[in-house]
C-alpha positions as CSV (number, residue, x, y, z in Angstrom):
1,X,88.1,45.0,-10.2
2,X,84.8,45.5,-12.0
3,X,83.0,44.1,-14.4
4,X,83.1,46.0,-17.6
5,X,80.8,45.9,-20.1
6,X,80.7,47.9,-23.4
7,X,77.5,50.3,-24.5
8,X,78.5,52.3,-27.4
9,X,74.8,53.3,-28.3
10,X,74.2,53.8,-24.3
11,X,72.1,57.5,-25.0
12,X,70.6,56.2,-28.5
13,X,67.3,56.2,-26.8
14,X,67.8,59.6,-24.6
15,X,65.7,62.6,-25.1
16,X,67.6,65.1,-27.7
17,X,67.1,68.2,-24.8
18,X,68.4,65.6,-22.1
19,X,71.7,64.3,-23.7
20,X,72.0,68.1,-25.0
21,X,72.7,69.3,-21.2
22,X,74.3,66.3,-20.7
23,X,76.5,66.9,-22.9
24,X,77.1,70.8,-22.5
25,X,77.9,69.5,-18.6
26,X,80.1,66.9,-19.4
27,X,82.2,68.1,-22.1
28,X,83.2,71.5,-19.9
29,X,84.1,69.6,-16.8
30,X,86.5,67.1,-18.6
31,X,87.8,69.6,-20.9
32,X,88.4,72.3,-18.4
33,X,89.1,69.7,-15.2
34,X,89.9,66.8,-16.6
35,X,86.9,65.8,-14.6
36,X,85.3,61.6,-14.9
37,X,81.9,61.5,-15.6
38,X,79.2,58.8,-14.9
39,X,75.6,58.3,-15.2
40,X,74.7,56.6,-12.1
41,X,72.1,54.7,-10.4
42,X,68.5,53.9,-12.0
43,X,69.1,55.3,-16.0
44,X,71.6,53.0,-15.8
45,X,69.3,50.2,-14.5
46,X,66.5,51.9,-17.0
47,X,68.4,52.1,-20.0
48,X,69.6,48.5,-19.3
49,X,66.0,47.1,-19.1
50,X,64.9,49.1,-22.3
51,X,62.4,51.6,-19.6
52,X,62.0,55.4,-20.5
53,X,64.0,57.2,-18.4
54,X,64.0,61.2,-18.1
55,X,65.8,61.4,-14.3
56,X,69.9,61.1,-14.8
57,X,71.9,61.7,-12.5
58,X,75.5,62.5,-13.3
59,X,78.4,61.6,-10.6
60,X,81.7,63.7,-11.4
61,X,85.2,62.2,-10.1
62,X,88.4,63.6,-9.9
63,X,87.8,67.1,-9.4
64,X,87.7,69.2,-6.2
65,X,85.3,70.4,-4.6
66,X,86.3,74.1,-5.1
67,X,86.8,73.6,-9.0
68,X,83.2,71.7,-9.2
69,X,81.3,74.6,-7.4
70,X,83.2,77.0,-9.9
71,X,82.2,74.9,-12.7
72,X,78.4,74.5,-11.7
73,X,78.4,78.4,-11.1
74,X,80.0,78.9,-14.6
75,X,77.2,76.4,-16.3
76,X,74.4,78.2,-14.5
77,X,73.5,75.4,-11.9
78,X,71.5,75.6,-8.4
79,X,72.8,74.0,-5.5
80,X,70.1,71.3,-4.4
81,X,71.8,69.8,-1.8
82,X,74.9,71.8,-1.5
83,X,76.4,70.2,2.1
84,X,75.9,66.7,0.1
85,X,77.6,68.0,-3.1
86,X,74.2,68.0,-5.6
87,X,73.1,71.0,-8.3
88,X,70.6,70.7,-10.6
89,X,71.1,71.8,-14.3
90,X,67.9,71.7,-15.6
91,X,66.7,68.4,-15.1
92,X,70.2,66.5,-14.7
93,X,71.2,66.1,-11.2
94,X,74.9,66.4,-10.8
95,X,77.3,65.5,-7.6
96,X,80.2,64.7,-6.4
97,X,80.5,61.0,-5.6
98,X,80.0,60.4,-1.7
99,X,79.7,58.6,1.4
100,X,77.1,58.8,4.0
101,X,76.9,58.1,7.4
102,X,74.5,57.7,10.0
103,X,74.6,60.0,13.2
104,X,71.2,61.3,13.7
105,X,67.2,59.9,13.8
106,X,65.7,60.9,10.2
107,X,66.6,60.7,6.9
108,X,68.4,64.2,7.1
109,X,70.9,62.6,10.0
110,X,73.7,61.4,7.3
111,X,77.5,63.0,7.8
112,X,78.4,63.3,4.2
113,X,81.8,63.0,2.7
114,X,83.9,62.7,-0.3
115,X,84.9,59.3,-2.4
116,X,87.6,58.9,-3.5
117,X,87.3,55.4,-6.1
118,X,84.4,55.0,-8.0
119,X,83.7,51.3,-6.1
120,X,83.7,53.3,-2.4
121,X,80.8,55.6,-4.1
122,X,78.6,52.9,-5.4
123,X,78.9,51.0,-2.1
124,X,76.4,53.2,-0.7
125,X,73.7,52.7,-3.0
126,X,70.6,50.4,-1.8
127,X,70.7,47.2,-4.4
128,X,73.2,46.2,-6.9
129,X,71.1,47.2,-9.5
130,X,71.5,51.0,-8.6
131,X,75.2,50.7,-8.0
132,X,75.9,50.3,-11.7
133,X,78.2,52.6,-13.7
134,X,78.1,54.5,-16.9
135,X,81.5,55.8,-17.9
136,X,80.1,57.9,-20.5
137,X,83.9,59.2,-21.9
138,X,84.7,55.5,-22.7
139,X,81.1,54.1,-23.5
140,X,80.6,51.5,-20.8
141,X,79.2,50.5,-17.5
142,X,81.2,49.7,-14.9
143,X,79.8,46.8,-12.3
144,X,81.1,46.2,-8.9
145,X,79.0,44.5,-7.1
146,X,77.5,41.9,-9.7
147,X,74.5,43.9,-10.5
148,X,74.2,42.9,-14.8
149,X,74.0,39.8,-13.5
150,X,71.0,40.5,-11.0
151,X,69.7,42.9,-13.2
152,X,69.8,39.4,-15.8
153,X,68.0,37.2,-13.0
154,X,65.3,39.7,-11.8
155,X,66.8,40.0,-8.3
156,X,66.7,42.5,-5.6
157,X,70.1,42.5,-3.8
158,X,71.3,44.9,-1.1
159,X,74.9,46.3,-1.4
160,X,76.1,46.8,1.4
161,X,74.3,45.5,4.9
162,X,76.0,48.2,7.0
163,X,74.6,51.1,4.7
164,X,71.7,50.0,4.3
165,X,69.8,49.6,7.5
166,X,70.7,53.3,8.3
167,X,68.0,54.7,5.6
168,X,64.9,53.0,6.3
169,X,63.5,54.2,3.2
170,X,64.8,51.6,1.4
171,X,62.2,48.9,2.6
172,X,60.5,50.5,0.8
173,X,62.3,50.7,-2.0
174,X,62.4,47.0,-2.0
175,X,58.7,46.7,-2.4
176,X,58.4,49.2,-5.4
177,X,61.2,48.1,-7.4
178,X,59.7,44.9,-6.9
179,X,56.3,45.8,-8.1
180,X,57.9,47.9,-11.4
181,X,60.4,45.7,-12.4
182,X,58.5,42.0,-11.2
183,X,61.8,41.4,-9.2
184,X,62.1,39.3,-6.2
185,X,64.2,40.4,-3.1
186,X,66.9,38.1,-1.8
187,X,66.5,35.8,0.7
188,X,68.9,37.4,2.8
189,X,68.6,41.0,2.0
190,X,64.6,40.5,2.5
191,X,65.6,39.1,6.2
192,X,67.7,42.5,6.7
193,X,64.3,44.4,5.3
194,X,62.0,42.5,8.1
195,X,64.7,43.9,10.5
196,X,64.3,47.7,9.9
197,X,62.4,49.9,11.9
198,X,60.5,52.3,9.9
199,X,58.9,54.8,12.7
200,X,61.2,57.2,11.7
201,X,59.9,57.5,8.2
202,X,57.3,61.0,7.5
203,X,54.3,60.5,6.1
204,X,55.8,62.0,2.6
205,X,58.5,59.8,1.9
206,X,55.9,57.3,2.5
207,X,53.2,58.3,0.5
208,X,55.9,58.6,-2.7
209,X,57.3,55.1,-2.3
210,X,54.1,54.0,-1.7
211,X,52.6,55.7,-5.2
212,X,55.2,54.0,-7.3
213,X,54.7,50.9,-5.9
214,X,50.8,51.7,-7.1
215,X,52.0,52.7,-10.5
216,X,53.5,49.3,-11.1
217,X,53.3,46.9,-13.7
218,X,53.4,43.9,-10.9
219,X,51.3,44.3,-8.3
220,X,50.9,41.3,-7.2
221,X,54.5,41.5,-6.4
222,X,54.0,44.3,-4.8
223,X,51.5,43.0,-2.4
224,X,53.4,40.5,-1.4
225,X,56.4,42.4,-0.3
226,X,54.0,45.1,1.3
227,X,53.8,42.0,4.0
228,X,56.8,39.6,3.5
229,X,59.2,42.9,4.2
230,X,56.9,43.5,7.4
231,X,55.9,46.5,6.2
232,X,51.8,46.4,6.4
233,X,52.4,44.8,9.9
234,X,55.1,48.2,11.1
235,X,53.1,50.9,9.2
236,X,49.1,49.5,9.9
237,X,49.6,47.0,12.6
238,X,47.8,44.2,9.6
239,X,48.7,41.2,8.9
240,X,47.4,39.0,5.3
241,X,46.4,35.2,5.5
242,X,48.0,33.1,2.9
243,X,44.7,32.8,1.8
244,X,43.4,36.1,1.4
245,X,47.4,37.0,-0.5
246,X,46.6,34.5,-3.5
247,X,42.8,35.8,-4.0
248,X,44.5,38.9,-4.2
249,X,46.9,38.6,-5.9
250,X,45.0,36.4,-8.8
251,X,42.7,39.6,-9.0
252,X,46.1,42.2,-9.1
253,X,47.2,39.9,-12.0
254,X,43.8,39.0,-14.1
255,X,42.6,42.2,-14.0
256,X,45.7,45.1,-14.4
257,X,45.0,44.6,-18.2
258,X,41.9,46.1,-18.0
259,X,43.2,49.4,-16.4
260,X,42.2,52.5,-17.5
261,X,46.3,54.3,-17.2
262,X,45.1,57.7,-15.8
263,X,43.5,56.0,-12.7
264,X,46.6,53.2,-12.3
265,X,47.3,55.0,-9.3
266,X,44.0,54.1,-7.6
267,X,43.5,50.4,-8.4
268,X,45.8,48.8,-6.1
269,X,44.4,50.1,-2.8
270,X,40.8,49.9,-4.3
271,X,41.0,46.1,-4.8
272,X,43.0,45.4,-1.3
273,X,40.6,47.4,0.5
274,X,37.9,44.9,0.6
275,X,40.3,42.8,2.2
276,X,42.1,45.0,5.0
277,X,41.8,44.4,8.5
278,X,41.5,48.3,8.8
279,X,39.6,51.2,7.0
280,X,40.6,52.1,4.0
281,X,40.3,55.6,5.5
282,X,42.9,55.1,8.3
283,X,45.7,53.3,5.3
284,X,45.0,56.4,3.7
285,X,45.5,58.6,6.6
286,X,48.6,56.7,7.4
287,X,50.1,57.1,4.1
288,X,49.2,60.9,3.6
289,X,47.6,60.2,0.9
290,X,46.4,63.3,-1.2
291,X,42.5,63.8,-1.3
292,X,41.6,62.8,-4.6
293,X,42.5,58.8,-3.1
294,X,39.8,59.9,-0.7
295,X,37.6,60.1,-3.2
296,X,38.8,57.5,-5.8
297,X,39.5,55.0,-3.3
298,X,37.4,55.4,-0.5
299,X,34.3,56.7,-1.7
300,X,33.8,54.8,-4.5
301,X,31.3,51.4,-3.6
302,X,33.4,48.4,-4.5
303,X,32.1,46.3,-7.9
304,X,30.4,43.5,-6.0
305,X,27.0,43.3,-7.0
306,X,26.8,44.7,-10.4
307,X,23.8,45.3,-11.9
308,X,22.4,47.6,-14.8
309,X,21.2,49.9,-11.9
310,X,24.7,49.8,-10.2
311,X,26.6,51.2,-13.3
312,X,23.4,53.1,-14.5
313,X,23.2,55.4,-11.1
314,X,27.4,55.6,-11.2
315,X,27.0,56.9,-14.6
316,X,24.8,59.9,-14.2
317,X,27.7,62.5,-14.4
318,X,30.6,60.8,-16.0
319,X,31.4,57.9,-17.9
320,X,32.4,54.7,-16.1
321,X,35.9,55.5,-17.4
322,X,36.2,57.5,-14.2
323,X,35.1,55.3,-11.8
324,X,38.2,52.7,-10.3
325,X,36.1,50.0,-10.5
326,X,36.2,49.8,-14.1
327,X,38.4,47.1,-14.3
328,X,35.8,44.5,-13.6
329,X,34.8,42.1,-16.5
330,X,31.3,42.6,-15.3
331,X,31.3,46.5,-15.0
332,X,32.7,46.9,-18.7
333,X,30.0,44.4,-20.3
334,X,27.0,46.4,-18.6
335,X,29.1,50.0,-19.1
336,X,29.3,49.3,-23.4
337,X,25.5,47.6,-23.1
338,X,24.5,51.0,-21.9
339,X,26.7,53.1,-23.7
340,X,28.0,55.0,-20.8
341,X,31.9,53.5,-20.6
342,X,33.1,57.1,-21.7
343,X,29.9,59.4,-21.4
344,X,26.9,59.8,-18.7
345,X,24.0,57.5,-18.6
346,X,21.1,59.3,-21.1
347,X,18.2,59.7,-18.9
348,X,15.7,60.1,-21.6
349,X,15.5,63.4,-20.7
350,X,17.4,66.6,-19.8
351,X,17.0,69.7,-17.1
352,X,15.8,72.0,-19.9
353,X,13.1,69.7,-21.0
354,X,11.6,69.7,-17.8
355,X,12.0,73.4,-17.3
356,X,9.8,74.1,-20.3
357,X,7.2,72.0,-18.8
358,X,7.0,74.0,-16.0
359,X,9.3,72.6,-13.1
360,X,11.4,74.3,-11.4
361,X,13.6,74.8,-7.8
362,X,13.4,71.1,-5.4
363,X,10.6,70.1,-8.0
364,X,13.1,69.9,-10.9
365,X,15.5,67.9,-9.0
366,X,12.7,65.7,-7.7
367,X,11.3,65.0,-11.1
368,X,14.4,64.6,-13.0
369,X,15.4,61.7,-10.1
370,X,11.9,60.6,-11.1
371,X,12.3,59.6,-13.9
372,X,16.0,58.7,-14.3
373,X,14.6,55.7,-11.5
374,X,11.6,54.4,-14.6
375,X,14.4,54.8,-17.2
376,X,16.9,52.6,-15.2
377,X,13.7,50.3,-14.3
378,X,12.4,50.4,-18.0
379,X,16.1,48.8,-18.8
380,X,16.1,46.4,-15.9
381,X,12.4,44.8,-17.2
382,X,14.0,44.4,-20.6
C-alpha cells in the first residue's frame, strides 16, 4: 500500500493557462471514461519543494487504449510518442501509464507496454522522488516507494535496480538533480551509477543533462558527482585529486552569488577548466556543446592576473557584465572603479573624433588603439 498524503491547494501555485488545459483534459476523460488522472513525476517533486514548475505531465489510468486515442483526437492532441502512448496538448504531456523494457542498444531500444496498477507504472521511474503521485480527483499524492520521505532528507534513491541500469541516461540524471536540488545520491544506488556504461549515450542527450547540471544552484554538488558517479572518467578519460575537488568546489560555492543569471550556464565549466586534465575545447567537443560555449568558455582568458588593463582591454565593446569571469571579487572592484561593469571602457575618445582630424582607413584603427593604450596607462600611473 502507499503512502498517502493529502494536498488540497496542490495547483494553488500553477500557471492560470496551465491548470486551464489541465483541467479541460482531465474533466473530459473522467467524465466521458471514467478515466484516473495523475500528475506524475518531477511537478510532483517541484510543487513539493515550492520550485516553479511549467512541465506536467499527466498519466491517465483505467481507460483503453482505443478510448484514449479517441479522446486525444477529440481534444485536439498530437501524438508525441504514439508507440509509447504520449500526446501533447499544448504544453501538458499526457500518456498512458507504462512499462519499458530493454531489447536493443540506445535509448530508443525500450519494448513498451501497458500498466495496469499505478505502483507497476511508477516502478519504472529513475529515483523515488520522480515516482511520486498526484491523484488530482481526490487531492493527494500517492507514494510507493518512500519518496516524501527522501524528498524530506535530500536523497537521491533509485527505484528499481533492474530498470534502471537499462537507460544510461539516468547517471546523469543523478548528477543534475544533485546539483539543482543539493541532494546526495545513495550509497548504494551511487555504486549502481559507477556501474553503468554510458558509450551508448549521443552527444545530445548529453549536452542537455549536462546544461542543467550547469544551471544549478549547487555546483559544487555537481562536481562532485561529475567524478564520484565515474562520469568525467567514462565521458573524458579525467580523473580530479581530492585536492584539486575542494579548491573547486570552495570557488563553485563562494562565488555562485556573484553570478550574473543570463551567463549561469557558462560559469561552471569556465571555473573547472583551469583545472582539467584536458582542453576545454575537447570537453566541449565531447559534450556537443553549442558555439556560443566556444566562445564564452573557451575563449574568454581566465581572471587570474587582474589588473586595470585586464578589465580595461575586456571592456572595449561591452560591459564586463558579458564576460564569465565576472564573478571574481577582484574583476567586479576594478569593473565599478572604471565604470565599465554594464557599458564599454570610455577611451577618451571616439571614431568620429578622429575622423574629423583627418584619419582614416588602417590609420584610424591604428590611432584609436593608440590612444586607448595612454588612456589605460594614464589610469595605471594614477
Amino acid at each position: 500500500m502507499p503512502t498517502i498524503k493529502s494536498f488540497p491547494n496542490f495547483f494553488s501555485q500553477t500557471d492560470p493557462h496551465i491548470l486551464q488545459n489541465i483541467t479541460t483534459v482531465t474533466d473530459y476523460l473522467i467524465q466521458n471514461y471514467n478515466a484516473k488522472c495523475y500528475v506524475v513525476g518531477g511537478a510532483v517533486r517541484d510543487r513539493i519543494l515550492g520550485c516553479e514548475c511549467k512541465d506536467y505531465d499527466i498519466e491517465c489510468f483505467n481507460i483503453s487504449v482505443e478510448n484514449f486515442e479517441t479522446a486525444m483526437e477529440h481534444l485536439g492532441a498530437q501524438g508525441v510518442g504514439k508507440s509509447f502512448f504520449v500526446y501533447k496538448y499544448h504544453d501538458l504531456d499526457i500518456s498512458l501509464p507504462r512499462t519499458e523494457k530493454k531489447i536493443a542498444k540506445g535509448h530508443r531500444g525500450f519494448e513498451v507496454s501497458l500498466a495496469l496498477e499505478e505502483k507497476e507504472a511508477s516502478k519504472r521511474r529513475d529515483f523515488t522522488i520522480n515516482a511520486l503521485m498526484y491523484d488530482i480527483q481526490n487531492e493527494q499524492i500517492l507514494d510507493f516507494w518512500h519518496g516524501l520521505d527522501d524528498l524530506e532528507h535530500k536523497v537521491l534513491r533509485v527505484v528499481d535496480e533492474n530498470s534502471f541500469v537499462e537507460d544510461s541516461l539516468r547517471v546523469l540524471r543523478a548528477m543534475q538533480f544533485a546539483a539543482r536540488f543539493g541532494f546526495k545520491v545513495e550509497e548504494q544506488s551511487c555504486r549502481l551509477c559507477q556501474s553503468i556504461s554510458l558509450d551508448d549515450l549521443p552527444k545530445e542527450r548529453l549536452f542537455k543533462e549536462f546544461e542543467k547540471m550547469f544551471m544549478g544552484r549547487y555546483l559544487h554538488y555537481g562536481l562532485y558527482y561529475l567524478w564520484a558517479l565515474g562520469i568525467g572518467e567514462q565521458l573524458f578519460n579525467a580523473r580530479m585529486e581530492k585536492k584539486t575537488f575542494i579548491i573547486l568546489s570552495r570557488i563553485l560555492q563562494q562565488n555562485q552569488k556573484h553570478f550574473v543569471e543570463k551567463l549561469r550556464p557558462y560559469y561552471f565549466l569556465f571555473i573547472c577548466k583551469e583545472y582539467f586534465s584536458l582542453d576545454i575545447k575537447e570537453v566541449l567537443d565531447r559534450l556537443g556543446a553549442p558555439t556560443n560555449y566556444y566562445k564564452k568558455v573557451s575563449a574568454s582568458p581566465s581572471p587570474t592576473n587582474v589588473s586595470i588593463s585586464f578589465v580595461a582591454n575586456l571592456s572595449l565593446k561591452e560591459g564586463i557584465i558579458e564576460y564569465v569571469g565576472n564573478y571574481h571579487t577582484d574583476v567586479i572592484a576594478v569593473a565599478k572603479k572604471l565604470d565599465v561593469w554594464d557599458k564599454p571602457f570610455d577611451r577618451g575618445v571616439t571614431p568620429t573624433e578622429l575622423i574629423a582630424e583627418g584619419f582614416s582607413g588602417k590609420a584610424l584603427g591604428d590611432e584609436l588603439d593608440r590612444r586607448t593604450k595612454e588612456k589605460i596607462k594614464s589610469l595605471k600611473e594614477k
